[in-house]
PyMOL commands that place a pseudoatom at each C-alpha (Angstrom):
pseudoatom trace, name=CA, resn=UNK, resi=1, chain=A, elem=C, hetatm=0, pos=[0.000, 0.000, 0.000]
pseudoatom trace, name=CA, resn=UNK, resi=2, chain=A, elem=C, hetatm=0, pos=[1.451, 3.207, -0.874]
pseudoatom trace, name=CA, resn=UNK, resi=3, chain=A, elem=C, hetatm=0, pos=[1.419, 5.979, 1.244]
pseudoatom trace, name=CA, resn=UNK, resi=4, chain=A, elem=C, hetatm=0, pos=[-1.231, 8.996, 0.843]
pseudoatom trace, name=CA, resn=UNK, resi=5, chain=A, elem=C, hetatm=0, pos=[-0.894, 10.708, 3.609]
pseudoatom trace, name=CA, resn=UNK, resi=6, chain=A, elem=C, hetatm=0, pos=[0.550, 13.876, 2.002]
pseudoatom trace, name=CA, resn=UNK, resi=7, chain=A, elem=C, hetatm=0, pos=[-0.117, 15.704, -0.751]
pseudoatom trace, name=CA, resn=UNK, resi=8, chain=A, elem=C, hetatm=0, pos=[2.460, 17.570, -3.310]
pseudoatom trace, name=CA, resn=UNK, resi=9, chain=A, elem=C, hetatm=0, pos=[5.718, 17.172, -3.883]
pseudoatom trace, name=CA, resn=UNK, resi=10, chain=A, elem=C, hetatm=0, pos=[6.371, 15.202, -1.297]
pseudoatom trace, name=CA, resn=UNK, resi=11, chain=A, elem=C, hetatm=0, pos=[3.812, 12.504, -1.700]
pseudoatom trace, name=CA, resn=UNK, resi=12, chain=A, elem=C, hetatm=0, pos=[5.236, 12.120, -5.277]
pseudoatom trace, name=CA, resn=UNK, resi=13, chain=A, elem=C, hetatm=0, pos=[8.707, 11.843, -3.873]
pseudoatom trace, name=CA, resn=UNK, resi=14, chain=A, elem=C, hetatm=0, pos=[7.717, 9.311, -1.093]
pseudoatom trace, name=CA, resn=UNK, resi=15, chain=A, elem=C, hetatm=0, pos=[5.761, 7.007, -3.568]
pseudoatom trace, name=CA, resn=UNK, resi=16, chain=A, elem=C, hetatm=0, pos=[8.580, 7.113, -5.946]
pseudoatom trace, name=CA, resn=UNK, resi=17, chain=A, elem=C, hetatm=0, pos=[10.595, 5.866, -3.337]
pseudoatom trace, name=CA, resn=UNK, resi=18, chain=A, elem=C, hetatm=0, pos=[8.261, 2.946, -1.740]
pseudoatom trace, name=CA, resn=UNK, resi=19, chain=A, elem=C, hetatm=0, pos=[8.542, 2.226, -5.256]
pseudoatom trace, name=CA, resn=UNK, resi=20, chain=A, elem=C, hetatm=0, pos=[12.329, 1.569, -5.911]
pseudoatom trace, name=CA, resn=UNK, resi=21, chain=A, elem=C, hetatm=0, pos=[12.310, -0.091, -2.392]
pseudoatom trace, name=CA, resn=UNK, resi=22, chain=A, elem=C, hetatm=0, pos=[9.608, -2.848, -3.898]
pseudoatom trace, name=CA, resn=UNK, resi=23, chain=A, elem=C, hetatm=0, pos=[11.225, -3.142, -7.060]
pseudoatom trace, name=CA, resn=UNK, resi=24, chain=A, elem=C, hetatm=0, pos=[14.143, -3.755, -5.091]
pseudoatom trace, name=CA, resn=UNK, resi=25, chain=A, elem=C, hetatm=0, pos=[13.280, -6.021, -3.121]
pseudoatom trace, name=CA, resn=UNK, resi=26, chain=A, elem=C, hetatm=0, pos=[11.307, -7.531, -5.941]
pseudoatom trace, name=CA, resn=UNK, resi=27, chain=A, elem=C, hetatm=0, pos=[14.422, -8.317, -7.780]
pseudoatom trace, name=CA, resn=UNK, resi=28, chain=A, elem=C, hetatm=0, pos=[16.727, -9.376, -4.494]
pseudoatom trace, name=CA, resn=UNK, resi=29, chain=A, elem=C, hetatm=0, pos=[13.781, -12.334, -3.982]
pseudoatom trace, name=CA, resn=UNK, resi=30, chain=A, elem=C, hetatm=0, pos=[13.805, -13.192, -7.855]
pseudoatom trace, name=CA, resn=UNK, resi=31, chain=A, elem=C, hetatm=0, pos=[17.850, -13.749, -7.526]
pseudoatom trace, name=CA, resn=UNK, resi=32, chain=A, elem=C, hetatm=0, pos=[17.394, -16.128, -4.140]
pseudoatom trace, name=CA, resn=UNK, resi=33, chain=A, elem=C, hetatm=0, pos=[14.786, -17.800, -5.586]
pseudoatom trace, name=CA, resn=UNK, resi=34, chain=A, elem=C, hetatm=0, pos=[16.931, -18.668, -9.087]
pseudoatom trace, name=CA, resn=UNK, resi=35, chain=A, elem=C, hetatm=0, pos=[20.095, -19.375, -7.064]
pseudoatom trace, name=CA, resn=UNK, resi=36, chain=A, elem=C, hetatm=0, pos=[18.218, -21.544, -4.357]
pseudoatom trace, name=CA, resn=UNK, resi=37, chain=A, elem=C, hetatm=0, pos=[16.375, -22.836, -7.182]
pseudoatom trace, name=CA, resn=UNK, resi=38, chain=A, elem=C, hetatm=0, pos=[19.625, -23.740, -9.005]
pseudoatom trace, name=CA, resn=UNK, resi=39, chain=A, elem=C, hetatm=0, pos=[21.348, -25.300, -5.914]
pseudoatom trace, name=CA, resn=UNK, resi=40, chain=A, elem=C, hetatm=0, pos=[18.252, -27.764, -5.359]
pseudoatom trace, name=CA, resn=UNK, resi=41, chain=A, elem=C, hetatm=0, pos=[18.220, -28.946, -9.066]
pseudoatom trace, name=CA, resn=UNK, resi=42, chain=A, elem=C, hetatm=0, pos=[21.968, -29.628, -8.968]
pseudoatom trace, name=CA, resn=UNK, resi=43, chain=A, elem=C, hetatm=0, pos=[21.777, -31.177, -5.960]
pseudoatom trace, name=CA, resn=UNK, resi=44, chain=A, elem=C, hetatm=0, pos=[18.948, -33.916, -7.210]
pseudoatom trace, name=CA, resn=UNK, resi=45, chain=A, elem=C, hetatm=0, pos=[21.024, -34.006, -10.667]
pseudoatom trace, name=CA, resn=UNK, resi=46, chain=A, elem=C, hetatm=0, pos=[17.491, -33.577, -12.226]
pseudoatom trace, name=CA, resn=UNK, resi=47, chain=A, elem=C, hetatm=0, pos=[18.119, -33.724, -16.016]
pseudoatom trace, name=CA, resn=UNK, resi=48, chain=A, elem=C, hetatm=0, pos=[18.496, -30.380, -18.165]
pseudoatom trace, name=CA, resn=UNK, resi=49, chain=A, elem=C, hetatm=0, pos=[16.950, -32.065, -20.797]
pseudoatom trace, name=CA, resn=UNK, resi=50, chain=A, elem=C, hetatm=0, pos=[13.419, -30.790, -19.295]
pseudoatom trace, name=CA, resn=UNK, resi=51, chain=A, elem=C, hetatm=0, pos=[12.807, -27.258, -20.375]
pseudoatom trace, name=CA, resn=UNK, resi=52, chain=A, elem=C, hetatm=0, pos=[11.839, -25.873, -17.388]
pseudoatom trace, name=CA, resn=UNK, resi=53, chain=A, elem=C, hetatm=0, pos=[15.193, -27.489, -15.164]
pseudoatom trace, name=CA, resn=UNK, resi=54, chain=A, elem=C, hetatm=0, pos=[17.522, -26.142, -18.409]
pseudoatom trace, name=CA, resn=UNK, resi=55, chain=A, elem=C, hetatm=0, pos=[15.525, -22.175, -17.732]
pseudoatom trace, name=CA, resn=UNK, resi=56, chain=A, elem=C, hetatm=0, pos=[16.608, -22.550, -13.986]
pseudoatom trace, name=CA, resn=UNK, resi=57, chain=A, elem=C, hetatm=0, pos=[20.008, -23.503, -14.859]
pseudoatom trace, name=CA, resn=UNK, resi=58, chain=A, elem=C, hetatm=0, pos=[20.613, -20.584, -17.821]
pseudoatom trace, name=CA, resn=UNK, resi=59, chain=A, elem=C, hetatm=0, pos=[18.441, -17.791, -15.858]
pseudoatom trace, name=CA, resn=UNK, resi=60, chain=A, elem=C, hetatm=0, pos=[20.559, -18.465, -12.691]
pseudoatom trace, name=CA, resn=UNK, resi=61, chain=A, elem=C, hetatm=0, pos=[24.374, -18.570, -14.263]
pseudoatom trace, name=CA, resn=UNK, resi=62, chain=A, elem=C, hetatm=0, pos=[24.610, -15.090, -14.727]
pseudoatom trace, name=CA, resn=UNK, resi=63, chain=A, elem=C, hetatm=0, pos=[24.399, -14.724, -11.019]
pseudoatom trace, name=CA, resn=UNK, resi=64, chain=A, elem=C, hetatm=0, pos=[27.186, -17.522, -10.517]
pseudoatom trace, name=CA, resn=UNK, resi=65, chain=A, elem=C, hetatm=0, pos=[29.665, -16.823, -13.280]
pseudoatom trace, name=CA, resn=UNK, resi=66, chain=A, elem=C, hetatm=0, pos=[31.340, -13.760, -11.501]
pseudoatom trace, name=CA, resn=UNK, resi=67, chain=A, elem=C, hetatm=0, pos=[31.980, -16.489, -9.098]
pseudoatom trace, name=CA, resn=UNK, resi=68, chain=A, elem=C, hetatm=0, pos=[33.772, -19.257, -10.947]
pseudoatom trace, name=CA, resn=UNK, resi=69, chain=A, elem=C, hetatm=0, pos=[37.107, -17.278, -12.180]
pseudoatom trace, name=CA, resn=UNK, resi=70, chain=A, elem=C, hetatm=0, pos=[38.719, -18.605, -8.439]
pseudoatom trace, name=CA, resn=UNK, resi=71, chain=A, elem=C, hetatm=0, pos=[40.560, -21.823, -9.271]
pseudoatom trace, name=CA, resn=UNK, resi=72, chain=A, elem=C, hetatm=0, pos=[38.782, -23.527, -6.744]
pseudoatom trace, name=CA, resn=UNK, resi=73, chain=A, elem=C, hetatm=0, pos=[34.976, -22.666, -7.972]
pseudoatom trace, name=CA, resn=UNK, resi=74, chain=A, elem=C, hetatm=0, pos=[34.664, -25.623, -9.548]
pseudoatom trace, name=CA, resn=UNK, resi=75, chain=A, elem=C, hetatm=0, pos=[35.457, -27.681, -6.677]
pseudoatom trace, name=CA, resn=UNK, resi=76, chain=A, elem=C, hetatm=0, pos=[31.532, -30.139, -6.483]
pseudoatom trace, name=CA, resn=UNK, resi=77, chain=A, elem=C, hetatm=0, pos=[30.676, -30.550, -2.923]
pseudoatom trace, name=CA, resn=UNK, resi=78, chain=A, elem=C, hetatm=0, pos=[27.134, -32.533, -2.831]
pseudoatom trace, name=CA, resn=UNK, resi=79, chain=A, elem=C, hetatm=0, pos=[26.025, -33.705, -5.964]
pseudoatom trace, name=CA, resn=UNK, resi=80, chain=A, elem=C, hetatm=0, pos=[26.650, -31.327, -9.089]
pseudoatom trace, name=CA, resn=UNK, resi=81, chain=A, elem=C, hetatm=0, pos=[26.631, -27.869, -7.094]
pseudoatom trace, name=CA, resn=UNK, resi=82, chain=A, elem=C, hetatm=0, pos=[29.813, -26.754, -7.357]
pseudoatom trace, name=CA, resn=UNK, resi=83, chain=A, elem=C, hetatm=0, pos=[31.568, -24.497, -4.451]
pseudoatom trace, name=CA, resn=UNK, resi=84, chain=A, elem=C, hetatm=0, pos=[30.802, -21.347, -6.343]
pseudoatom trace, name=CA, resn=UNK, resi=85, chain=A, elem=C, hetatm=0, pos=[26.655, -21.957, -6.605]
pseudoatom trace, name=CA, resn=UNK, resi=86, chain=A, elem=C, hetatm=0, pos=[27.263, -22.812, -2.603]
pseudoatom trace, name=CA, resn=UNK, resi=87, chain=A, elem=C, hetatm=0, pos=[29.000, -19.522, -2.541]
pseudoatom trace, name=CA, resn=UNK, resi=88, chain=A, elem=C, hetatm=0, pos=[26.319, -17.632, -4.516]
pseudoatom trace, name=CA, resn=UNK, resi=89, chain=A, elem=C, hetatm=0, pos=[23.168, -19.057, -2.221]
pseudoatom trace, name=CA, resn=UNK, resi=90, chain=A, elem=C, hetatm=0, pos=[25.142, -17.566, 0.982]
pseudoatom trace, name=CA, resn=UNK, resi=91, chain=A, elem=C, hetatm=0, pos=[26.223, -14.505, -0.323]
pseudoatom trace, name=CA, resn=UNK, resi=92, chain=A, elem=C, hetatm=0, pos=[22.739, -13.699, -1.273]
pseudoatom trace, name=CA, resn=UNK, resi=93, chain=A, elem=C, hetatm=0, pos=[21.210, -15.081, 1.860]
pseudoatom trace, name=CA, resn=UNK, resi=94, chain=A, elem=C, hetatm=0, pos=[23.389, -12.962, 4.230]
pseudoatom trace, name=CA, resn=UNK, resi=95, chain=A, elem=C, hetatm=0, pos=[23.179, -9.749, 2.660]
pseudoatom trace, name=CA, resn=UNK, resi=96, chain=A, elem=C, hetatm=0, pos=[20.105, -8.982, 4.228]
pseudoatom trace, name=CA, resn=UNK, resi=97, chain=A, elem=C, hetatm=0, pos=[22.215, -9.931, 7.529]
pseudoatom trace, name=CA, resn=UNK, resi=98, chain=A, elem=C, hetatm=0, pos=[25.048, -6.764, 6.868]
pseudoatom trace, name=CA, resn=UNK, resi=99, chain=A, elem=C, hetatm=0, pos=[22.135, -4.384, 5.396]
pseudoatom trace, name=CA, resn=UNK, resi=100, chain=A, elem=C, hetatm=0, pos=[20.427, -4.425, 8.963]
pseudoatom trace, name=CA, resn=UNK, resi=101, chain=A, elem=C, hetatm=0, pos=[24.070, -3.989, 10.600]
pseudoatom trace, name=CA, resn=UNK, resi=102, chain=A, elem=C, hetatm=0, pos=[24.547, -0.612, 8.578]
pseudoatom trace, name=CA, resn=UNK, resi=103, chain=A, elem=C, hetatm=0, pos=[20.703, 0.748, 9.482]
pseudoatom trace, name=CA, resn=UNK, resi=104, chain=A, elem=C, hetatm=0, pos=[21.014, 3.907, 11.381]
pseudoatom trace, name=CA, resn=UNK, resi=105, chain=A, elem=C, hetatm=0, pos=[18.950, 4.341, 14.440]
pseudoatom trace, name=CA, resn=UNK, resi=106, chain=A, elem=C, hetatm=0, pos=[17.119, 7.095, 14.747]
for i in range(1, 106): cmd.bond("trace and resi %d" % i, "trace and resi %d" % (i + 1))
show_as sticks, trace
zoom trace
């Protein structure tokens, strides 16, 4: 629900910014989902051959590839999840973790 209790300039500038925060967050729960998404169909070794497990696997490697230039990325560690898709899923679960340790108190 967007916020009406002021009208103006301000209202506009307050909606626009609920906005970005939602679209953020929008986006941040999109990338968990396709990275624990990926993890869980590596981990089963459920074939790519089935459209929807080869979308998982191409929509998420973006998010992973950054990851893999270490020489040990491609170390597996359970099933076909390699250490950088581990290392992907945590980094994205935490950062919610070191936002809330920056927040300023008011």
């Amino acid at each position: 629900m967007i916020y009406q209790g002021r009208s103006g300039r301000g209202a506009a500038q307050v909606a626009r910014s609920q906005l970005a925060l939602r679209l953020g967050i929008a986006v941040y729960a999109a990338l968990c989902a396709a990275v624990v998404l990926r993890c869980a169909v590596l981990i089963l070794a459920l074939p790519e051959s089935v459209w929807s497990i080869g979308a998982i696997l191409s929509l998420s490697s973006p998010v992973v590839m950054p990851l893999t230039v270490a020489p040990p990325a491609n170390r597996i560690v359970v099933g076909a999840v390699t250490l950088s898709d581990l290392t992907a899923t945590l980094l994205l679960l935490a950062l919610p973790l070191a936002l809330l340790g920056r927040r300023q108190r008011r």
